[in-house]
PLY file of the C-alpha trace (Angstrom):
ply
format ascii 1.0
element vertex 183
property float x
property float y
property float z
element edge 182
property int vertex1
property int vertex2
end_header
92.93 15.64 42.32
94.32 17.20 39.39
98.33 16.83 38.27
100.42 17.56 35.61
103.21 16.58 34.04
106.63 16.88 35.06
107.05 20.02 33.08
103.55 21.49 35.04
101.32 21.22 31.74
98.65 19.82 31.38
98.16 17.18 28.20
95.70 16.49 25.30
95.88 13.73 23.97
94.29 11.62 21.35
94.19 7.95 21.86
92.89 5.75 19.23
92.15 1.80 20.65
89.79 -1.01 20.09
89.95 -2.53 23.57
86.96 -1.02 25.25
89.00 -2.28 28.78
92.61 -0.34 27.75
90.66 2.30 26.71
89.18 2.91 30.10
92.65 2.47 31.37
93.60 5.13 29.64
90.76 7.28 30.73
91.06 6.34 33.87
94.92 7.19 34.21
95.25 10.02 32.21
91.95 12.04 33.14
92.03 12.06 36.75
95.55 13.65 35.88
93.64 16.65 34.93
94.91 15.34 30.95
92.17 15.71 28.44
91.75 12.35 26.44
89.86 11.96 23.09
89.34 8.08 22.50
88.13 6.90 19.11
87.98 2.47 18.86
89.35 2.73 14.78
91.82 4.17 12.65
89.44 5.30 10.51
87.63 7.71 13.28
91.33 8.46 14.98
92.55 10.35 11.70
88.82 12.24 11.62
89.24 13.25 15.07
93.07 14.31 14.34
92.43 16.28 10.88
89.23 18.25 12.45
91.24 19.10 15.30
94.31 20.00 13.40
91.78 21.64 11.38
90.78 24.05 14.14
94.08 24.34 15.92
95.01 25.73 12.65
92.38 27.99 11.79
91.68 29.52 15.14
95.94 30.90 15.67
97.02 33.40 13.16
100.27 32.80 13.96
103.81 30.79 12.23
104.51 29.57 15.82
104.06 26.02 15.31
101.57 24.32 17.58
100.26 20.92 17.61
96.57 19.75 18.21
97.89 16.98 20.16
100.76 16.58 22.73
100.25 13.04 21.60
98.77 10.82 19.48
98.93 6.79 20.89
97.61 4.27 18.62
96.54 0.68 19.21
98.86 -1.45 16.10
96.02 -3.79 14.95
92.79 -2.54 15.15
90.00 -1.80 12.75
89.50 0.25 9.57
93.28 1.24 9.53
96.60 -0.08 11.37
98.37 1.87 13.54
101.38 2.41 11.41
98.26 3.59 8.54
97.33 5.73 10.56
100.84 7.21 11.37
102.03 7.86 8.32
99.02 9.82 7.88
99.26 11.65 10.36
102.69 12.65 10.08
101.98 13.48 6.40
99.98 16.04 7.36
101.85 17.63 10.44
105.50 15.91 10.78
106.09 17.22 14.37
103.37 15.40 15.99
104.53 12.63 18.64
103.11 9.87 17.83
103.48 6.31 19.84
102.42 2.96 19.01
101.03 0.93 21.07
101.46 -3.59 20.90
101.89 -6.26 22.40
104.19 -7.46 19.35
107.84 -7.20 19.98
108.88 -3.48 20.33
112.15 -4.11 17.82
110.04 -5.22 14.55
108.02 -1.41 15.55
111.83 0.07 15.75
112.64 -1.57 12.98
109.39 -0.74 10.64
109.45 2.77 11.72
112.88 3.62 10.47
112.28 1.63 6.96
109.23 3.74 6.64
111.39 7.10 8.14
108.53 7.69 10.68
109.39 9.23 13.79
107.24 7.20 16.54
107.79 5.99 19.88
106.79 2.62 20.72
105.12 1.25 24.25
105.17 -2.55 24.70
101.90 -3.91 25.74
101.18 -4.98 28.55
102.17 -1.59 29.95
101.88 -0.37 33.56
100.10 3.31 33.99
103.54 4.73 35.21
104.97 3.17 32.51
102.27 4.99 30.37
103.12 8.36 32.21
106.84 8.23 32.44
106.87 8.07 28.42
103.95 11.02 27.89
106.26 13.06 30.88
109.54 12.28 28.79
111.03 11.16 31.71
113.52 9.23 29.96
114.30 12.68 27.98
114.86 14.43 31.74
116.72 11.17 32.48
119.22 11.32 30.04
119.91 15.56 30.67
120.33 14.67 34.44
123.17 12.13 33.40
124.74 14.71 31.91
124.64 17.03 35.20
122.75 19.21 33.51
119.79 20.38 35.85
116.49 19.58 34.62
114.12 22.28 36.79
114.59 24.97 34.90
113.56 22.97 31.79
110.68 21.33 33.38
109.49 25.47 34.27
110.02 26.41 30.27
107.25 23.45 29.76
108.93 22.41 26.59
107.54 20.61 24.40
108.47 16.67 24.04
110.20 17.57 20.64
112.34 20.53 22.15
113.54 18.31 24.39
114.35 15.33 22.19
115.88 18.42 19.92
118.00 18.89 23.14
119.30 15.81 23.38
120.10 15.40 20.00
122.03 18.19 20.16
123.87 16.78 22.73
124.45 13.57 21.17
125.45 15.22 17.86
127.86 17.38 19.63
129.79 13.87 21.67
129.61 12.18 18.24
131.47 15.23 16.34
134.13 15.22 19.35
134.79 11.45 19.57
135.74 12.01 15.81
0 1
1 2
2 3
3 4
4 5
5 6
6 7
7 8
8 9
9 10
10 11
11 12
12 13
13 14
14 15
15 16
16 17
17 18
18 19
19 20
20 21
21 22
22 23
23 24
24 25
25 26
26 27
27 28
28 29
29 30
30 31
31 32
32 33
33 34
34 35
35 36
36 37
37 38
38 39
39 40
40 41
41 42
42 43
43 44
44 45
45 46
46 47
47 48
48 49
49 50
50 51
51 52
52 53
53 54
54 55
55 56
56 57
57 58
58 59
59 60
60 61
61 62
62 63
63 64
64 65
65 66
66 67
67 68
68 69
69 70
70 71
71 72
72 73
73 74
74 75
75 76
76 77
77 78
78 79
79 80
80 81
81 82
82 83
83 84
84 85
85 86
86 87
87 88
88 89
89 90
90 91
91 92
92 93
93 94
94 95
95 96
96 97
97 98
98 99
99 100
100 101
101 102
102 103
103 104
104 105
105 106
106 107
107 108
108 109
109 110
110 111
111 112
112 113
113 114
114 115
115 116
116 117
117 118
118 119
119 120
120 121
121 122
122 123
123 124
124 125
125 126
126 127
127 128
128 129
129 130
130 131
131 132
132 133
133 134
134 135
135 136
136 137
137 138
138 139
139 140
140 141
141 142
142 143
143 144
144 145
145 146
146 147
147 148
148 149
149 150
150 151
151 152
152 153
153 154
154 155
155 156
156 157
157 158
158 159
159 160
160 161
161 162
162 163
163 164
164 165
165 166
166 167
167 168
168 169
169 170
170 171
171 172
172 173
173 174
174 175
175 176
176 177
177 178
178 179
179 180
180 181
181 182
């Protein structure tokens, strides 16, 4: 049977992990979700896959409308060729809207902590990780979380299908706006 996510689209994703097991996980979740998954097992491959598909994204719209190739990009920390946070940087050198998460089983602070000394805007997922886990982050269900705290109703968002950065933009916003009034 095929689902989407709680906004009603349907995700690709690229997925780059050395663990031939969490990489059938992955399939295994994430496809029979109707998500399409490209897996590469290095660093090295992940960026190739990423820059040919930006590539393509980018030659094929002849538009300014900014799209990405991914919905997400989830990368194994310490695997082969390149790291995870390698890779990263990369990536968001070349397109700095695309979500990228980080995936380890080292503590999820140091991750935190090394993204914001290197000013990289990634989301980290602590290993070992359920598959809702897995799905509540890719279906920003934290994101919807935090809006419904604030009474604000979340359907007619979920029916926009924004994007996971419109909707981080959102509550940004949002934040920004109770810090300026506490002041």
């Amino acid at each position: 049977m095929v689902t989407e996510n709680e906004s009603g689209q349907l995700l690709n994703i690229l997925i780059a992990e050395d663990d031939p097991d969490i990489s059938k996980m992955y399939s295994i979740i994430l496809e029979e979700r109707g998500h399409k998954v490209t897996l590469t097992d290095n660093g090295e491959d992940c960026l190739i896959a990423y820059n040919n598909e930006f590539k393509n994204v980018r030659d094929s719209r002849k538009t300014t409308v900014r799209v990405q190739p991914f919905d997400a990009v989830i990368l194994d920390h310490k695997m082969p060729k390149m790291k995870g946070f390698e890779v990263a940087k990369e990536i968001i050198s070349i397109n700095p809207h695309q979500r990228i998460i980080i995936a380890s089983a080292y503590n999820k602070d140091i991750f935190n902590e090394a993204a914001e000394f290197f000013e990289l805007p990634i989301e980290t997922l602590q290993k070992p990780f359920s598959g809702k886990m897995l799905l509540d982050m890719l279906n920003d269900t934290t994101l919807y979380d935090k809006l419904k705290k604030r009474l604000i109703e979340v359907e007619p968002l979920k029916k926009a299908q924004l994007r996971h950065e419109q909707l981080k933009a959102i509550i940004d916003l949002l934040e920004k706006e109770d810090q300026d009034k506490q002041k």
